[in-house]
C-alpha positions in Angstrom: -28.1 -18.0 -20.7 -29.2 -14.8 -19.1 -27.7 -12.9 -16.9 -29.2 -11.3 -13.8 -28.7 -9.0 -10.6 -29.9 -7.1 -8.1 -30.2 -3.4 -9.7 -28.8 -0.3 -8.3 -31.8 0.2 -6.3 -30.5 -1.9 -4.2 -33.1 -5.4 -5.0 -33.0 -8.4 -6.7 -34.5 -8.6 -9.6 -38.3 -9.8 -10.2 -37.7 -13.6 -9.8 -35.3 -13.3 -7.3 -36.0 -11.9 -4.1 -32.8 -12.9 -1.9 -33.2 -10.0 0.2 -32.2 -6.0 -0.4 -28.9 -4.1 0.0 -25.1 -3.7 -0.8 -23.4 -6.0 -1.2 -25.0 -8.7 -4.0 -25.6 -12.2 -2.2 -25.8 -15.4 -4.6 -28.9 -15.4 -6.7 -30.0 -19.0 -5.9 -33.1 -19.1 -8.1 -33.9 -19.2 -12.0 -35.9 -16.8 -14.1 -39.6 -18.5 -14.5 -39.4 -17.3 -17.9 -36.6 -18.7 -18.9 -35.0 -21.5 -16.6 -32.0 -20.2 -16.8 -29.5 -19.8 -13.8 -28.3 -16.3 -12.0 -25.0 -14.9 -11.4 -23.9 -14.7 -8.3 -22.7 -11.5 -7.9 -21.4 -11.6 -4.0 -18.1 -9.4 -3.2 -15.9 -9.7 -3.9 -17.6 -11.3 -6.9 -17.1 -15.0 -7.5 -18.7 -17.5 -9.9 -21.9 -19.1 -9.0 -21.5 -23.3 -9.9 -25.1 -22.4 -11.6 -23.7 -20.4 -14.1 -22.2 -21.1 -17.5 -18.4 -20.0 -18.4 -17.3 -16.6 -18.7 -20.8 -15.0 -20.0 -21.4 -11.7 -18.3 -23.6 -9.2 -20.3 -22.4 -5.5 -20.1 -25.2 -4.3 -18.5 -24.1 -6.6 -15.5 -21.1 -5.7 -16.0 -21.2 -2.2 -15.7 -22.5 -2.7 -12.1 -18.9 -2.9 -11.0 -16.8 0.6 -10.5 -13.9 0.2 -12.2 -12.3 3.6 -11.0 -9.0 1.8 -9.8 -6.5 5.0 -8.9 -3.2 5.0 -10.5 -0.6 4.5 -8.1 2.4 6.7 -8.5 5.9 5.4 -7.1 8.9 7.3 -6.7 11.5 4.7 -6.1 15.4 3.8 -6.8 16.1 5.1 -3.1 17.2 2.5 -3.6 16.2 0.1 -6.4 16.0 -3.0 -4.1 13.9 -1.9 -1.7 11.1 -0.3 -5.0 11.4 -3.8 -6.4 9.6 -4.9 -2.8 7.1 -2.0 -3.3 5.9 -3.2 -6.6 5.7 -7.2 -5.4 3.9 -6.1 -2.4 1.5 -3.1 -4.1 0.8 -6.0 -7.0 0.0 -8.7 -4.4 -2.2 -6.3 -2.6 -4.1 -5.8 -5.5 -4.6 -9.4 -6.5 -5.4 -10.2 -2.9 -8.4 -7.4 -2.9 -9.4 -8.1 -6.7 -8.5 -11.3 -7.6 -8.2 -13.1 -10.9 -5.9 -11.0 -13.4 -6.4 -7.8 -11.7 -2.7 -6.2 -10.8 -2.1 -2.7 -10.0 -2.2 0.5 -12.2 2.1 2.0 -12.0 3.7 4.9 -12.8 7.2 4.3 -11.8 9.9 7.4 -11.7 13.2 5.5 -11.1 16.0 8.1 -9.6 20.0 7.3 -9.8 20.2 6.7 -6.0 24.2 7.6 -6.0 23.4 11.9 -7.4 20.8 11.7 -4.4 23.3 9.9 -1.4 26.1 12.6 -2.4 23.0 14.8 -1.5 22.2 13.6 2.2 25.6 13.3 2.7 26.2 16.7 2.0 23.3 17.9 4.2 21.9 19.2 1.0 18.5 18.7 1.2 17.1 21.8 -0.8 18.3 20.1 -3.6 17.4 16.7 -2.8 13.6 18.6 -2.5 13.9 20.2 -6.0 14.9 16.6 -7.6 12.3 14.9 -5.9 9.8 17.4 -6.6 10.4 17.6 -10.4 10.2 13.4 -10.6 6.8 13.9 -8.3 5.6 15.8 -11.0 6.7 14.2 -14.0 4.8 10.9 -12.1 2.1 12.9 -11.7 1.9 14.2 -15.7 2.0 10.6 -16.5 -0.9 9.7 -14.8 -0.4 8.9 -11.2 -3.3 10.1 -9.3 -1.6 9.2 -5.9 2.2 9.0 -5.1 4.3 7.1 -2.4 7.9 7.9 -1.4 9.5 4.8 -1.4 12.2 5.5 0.9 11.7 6.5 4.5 14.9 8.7 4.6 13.6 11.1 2.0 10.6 11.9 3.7 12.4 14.9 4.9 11.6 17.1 1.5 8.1 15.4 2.2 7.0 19.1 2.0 9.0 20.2 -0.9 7.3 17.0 -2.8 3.5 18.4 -1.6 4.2 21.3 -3.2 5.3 20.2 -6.4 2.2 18.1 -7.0 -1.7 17.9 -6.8 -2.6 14.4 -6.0 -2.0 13.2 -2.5 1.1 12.0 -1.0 0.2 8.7 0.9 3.3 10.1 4.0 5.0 6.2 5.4 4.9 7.2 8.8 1.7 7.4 8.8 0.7 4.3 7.3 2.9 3.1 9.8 1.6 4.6 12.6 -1.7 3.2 11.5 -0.8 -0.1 12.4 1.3 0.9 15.3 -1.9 1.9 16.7 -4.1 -1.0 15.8 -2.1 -2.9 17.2 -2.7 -1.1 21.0 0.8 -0.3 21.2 2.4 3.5 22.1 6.3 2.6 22.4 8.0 1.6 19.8 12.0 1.7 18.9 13.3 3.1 15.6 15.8 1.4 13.2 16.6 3.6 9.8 19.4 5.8 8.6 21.3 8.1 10.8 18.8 10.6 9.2 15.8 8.6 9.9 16.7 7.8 13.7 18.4 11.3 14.8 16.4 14.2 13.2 12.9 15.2 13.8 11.3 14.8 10.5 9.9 11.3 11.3 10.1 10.6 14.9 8.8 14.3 15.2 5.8 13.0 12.9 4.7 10.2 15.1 5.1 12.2 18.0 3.6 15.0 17.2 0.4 13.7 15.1 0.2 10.5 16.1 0.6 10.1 20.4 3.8 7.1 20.2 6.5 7.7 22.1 9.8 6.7 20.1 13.0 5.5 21.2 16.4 5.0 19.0 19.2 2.7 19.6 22.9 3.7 21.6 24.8 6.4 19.5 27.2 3.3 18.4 24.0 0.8 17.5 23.1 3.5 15.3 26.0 3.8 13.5 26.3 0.2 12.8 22.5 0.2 11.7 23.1 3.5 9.3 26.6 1.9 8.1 24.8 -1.8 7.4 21.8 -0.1 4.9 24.1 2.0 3.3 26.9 -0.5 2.9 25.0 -3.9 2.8 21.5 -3.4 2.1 21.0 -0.9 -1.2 23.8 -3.2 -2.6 21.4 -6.6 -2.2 24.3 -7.9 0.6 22.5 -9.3 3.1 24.6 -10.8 6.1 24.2 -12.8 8.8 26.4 -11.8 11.2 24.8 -8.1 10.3 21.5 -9.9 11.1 22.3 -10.8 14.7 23.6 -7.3 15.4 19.9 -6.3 14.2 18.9 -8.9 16.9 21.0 -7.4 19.8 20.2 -3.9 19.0 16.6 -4.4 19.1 16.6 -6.7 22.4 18.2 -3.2 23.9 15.2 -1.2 22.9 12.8 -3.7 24.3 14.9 -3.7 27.0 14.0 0.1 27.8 11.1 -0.5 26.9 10.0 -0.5 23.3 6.9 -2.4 23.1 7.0 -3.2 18.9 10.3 -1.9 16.6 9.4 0.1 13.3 12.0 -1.2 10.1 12.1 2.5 9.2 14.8 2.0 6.4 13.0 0.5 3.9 15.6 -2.2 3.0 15.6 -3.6 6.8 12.8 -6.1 6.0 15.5 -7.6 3.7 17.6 -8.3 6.9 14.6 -8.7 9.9 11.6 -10.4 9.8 9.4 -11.5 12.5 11.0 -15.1 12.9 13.7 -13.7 14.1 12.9 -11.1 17.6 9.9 -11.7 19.5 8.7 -7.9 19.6 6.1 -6.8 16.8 7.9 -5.8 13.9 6.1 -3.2 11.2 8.0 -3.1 7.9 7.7 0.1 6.6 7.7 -1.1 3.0 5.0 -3.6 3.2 3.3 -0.7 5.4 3.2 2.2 2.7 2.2 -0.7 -0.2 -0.7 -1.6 1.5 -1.7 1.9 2.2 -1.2 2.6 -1.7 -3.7 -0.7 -2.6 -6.0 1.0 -0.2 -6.0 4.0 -1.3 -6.1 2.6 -5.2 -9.2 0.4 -4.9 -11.5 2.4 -2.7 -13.6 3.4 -5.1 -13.3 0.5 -6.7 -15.2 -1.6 -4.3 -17.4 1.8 -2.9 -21.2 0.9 -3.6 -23.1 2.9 -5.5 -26.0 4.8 -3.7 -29.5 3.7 -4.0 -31.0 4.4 -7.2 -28.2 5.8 -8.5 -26.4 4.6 -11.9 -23.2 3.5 -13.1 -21.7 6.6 -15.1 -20.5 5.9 -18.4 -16.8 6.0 -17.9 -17.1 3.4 -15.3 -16.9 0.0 -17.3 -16.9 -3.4 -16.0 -14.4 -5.4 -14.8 -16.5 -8.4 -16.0 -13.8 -10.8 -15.5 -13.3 -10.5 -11.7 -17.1 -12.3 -12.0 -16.9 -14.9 -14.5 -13.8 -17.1 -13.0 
């Protein structure tokens, strides 16, 4: 069998004039020369029913970028809540690749009980130097990106900048992102005492992004703050914690909070959408996505026309051949 494609020039091939541009349509016809069938090479790629099993020839092959980023997570804040992050950033993956594909981790666990005694303290210089060292000790292993995974510690955001030279994908952002798509501007606040009361994130969607944020009662917040820190980064989950969730977020929409953020991120353990009619956006599953974003960009980025695959861009022949 022989395998065929539209070249980098952005046409079919000789016997197969489908049309021109990015991205590859099923090759419908046969080689005269040959009578054998094409690939179809749509994307993301998926197996034409003309072509044999699992046969792609390198030079084929090599017309997909695999340049997948590594995605560097610094989690333990707390370990529940990074378990999430690596179901959602691996799902993420699948969904946009398919097949096998999962996501390229470095993973920089931190003893979450040093860092509490930390915030508790209201020292955060030191939580910045910690966090900065593991950002670059992720980064020295390979990460070419890096995610937080904790809303809370976004505070040393800065300190963690400054200790690395890959980007730091920032949660509210991400978050705002979809706050925005989704045409809203008010939006309540659920986190830590931290999250909820100081600047750092609030300030952030403010500031750079246009939302206006509210925060619940002084006492709703210090039932929210107790239940993470108490409940959540244990596992517990409760339902009587559940409906206080419930009431406390019927009293933002109540002054007006069009959607609520989950800006803790073990909430989405508690909340989901099922259970308050407002628009809910999880922070966790918010930053993941970001991450698989940000990882396969380049991976599905088409070449210019006429240009060539570079050498240390091999194939990912398998996402065609299922």
């Amino acid at each position: 069998m022989e395998i065929y494609s539209r070249n980098w020039g952005g046409r079919c091939g000789p016997e197969t004039e489908k049309g021109a541009g990015w991205p590859p349509t099923a090759c419908t016809r046969q080689l005269a020369s040959s009578g054998s069938p094409l690939t179809c090479l749509r994307w993301p790629p998926a197996r034409c029913p003309r072509v044999a099993p699992r046969q792609l020839a390198s030079d084929v092959a090599a017309h997909y970028i695999s340049s997948m980023r590594t995605i560097g997570l610094l989690g333990g804040m707390s370990w529940e809540s990074t378990a999430l992050y690596y179901q959602h950033i691996n799902s993420g993956i699948k969904l946009r690749l398919g097949g096998l594909h999962s996501a390229e981790l470095v993973l920089v666990s931190i003893d979450f009980a040093p860092l509490e005694q930390m915030q508790a303290a209201g020292d955060w210089e030191a939580a910045g130097r910690l966090l900065a060292e593991k950002a670059a000790r992720a980064e020295a292993a390979g990460a070419e990106l890096l995610l937080l995974c904790t809303n809370t510690m976004h505070k040393v955001a800065p300190a963690v900048e400054a200790a690395v030279k890959i980007p730091l994908i920032h949660i509210a952002d991400a978050t705002a992102a979809a706050i925005k798509a989704a045409g809203l501007t008010r939006v309540g606040l659920l986190g830590t005492r931290f999250t909820m009361e100081q600047d750092f994130y609030a300030g952030r969607l403010q500031e750079l992004h246009g939302l206006e944020v509210l925060t619940p009662e002084p006492a709703d917040r210090e039932i929210v703050h107790r239940v993470i820190y108490e409940e959540l980064v244990l596992g517990t989950v409760r339902d009587e914690s559940r409906a206080e969730f419930v009431r406390i977020t019927q009293q933002l929409a109540e002054s007006g909070a069009q959607g609520v953020i989950l800006g803790c991120t073990e909430i989405g353990m508690l909340l989901s959408q099922a259970d308050i009619p407002l628009p809910l956006f999880d922070t966790t599953a918010l930053h993941a996505e970001a991450a698989v974003t940000a990882a396969v960009t380049a991976a599905v980025t088409a070449p210019s026309a006429g240009s060539a695959p570079s050498a240390d861009r091999r194939a990912m022949a398998d996402r065609g051949a299922r």
